[in-house]
C-alpha positions in Angstrom: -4.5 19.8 -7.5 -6.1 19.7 -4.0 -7.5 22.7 -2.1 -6.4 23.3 0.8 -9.1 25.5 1.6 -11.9 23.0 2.2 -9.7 21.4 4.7 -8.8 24.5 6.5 -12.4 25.6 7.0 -14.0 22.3 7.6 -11.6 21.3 10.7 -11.1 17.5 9.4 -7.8 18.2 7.9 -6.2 17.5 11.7 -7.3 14.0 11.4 -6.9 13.9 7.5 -3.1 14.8 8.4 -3.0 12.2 10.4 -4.4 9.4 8.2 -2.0 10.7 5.5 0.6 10.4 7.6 0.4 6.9 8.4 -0.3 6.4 4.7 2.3 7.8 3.5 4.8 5.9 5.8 2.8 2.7 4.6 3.3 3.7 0.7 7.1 4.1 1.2 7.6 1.0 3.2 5.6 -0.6 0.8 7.8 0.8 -2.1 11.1 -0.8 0.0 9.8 -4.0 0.5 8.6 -4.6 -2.5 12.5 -3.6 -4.4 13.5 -6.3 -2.1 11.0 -9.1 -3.3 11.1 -7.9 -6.8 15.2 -9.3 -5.9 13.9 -11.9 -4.1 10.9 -13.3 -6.4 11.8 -16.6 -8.5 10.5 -16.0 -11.7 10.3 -13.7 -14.4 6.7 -13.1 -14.0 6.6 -12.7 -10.4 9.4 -10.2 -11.0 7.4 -8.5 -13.2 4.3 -8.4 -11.3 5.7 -7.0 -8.3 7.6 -4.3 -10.5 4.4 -3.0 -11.5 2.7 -3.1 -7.6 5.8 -1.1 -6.7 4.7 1.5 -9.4 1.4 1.7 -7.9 3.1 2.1 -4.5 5.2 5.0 -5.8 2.4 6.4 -7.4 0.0 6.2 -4.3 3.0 7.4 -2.3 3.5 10.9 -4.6 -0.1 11.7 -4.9 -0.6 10.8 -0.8 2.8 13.1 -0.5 1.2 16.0 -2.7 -2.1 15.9 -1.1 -0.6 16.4 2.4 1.7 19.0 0.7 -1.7 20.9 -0.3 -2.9 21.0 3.2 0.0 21.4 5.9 2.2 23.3 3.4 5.2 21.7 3.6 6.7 18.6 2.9 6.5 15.3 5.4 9.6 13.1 5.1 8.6 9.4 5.7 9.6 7.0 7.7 10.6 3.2 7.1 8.2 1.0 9.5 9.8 -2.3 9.0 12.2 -4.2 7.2 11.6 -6.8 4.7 11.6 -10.4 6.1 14.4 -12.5 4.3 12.6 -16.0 3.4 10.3 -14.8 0.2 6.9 -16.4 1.0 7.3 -14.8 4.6 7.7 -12.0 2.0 4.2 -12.6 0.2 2.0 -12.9 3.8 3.1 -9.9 4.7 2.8 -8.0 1.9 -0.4 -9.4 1.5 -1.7 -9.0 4.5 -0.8 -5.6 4.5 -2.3 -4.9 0.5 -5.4 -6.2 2.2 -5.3 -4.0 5.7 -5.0 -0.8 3.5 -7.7 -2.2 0.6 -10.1 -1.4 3.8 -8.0 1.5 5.1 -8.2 3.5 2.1 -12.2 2.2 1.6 -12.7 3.7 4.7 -10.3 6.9 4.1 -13.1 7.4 0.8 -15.6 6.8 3.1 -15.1 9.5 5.2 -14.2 12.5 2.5 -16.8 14.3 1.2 -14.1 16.3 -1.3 -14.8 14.3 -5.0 -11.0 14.0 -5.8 -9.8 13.1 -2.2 -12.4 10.4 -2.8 -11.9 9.3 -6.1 -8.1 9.3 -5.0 -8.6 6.7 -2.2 -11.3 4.3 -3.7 -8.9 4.3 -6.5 -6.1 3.1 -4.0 -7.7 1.2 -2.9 -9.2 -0.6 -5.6 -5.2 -1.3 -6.1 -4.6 -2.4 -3.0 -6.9 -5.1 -3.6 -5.5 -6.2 -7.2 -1.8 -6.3 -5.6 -3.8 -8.6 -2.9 -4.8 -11.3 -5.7 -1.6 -11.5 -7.1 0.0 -11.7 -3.9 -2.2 -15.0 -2.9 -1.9 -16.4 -6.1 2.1 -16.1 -5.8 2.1 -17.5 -2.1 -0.3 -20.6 -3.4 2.1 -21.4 -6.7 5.0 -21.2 -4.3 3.7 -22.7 -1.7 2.3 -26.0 -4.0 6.1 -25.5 -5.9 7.6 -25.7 -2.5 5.6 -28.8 -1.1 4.2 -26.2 1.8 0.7 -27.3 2.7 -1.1 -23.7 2.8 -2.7 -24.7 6.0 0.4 -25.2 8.1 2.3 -22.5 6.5 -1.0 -20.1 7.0 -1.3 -21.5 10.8 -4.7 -22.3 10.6 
């Protein structure tokens, strides 16, 4: 799908290897974290949401996995960054936080490729990213209303 030829000739695929990388680790974190809050998440709808963000995860995650395949040649075995916090809302920031780091990550990844598909691949991410953000506020804000939390303590502002 990707050449790896470009890469090879232009001398960005050192720091394009390197970007992935930390994607990648990202992506399959994500996809942990959020089979743990799809356990964790009080209603059906919630459950159902984050099902679907983990499919984007996975999906981000195998065509992140490929594209680094197409370059270095051989296969990069991820690593799990962090575990998923116990209390669910703790849950939400964090996932949310993090859908919102990599919405600007991947924006910036896109940015900086001048291949169409490696482009197309990371505005697309990120464009996901950004979705997964939304629902992710608007669960923390039912939950937190639900729960009595006012969102200005619990946010520490």
């Amino acid at each position: 799908m990707y050449s790896s030829h470009y890469y090879a000739s232009s001398g960005e695929n050192r720091e394009l290897l390197s970007h992935l990388i930390t994607v990648i680790n990202e992506e399959y974190t994500s996809i942990y974290l959020y089979k743990q809050m799809e356990k964790n998440a009080p209603t059906i709808k919630q459950k159902e949401v984050i099902k679907e963000i983990r499919q984007d995860e996975i999906r981000h995650f195998n065509q992140f996995s490929e594209l680094y395949y197409s370059i270095k040649g051989e296969k990069y075995e991820p690593e799990l960054l962090r575990k998923c916090p116990s209390n669910y809302l703790e849950s939400l920031r964090d996932a949310f936080i993090d859908e919102q780091s990599a919405t600007d990550f991947y924006l910036a990844l896109s940015d900086q490729s001048f291949h169409p598909q490696i482009n197309q691949m990371f505005q697309r991410a990120s464009a996901d990213e950004q979705n997964h953000a939304i629902w992710l506020l608007y669960f923390q804000l039912t939950s937190s209303v639900r729960n009595n939390i006012v969102f200005n303590d619990y946010w520490h502002i």
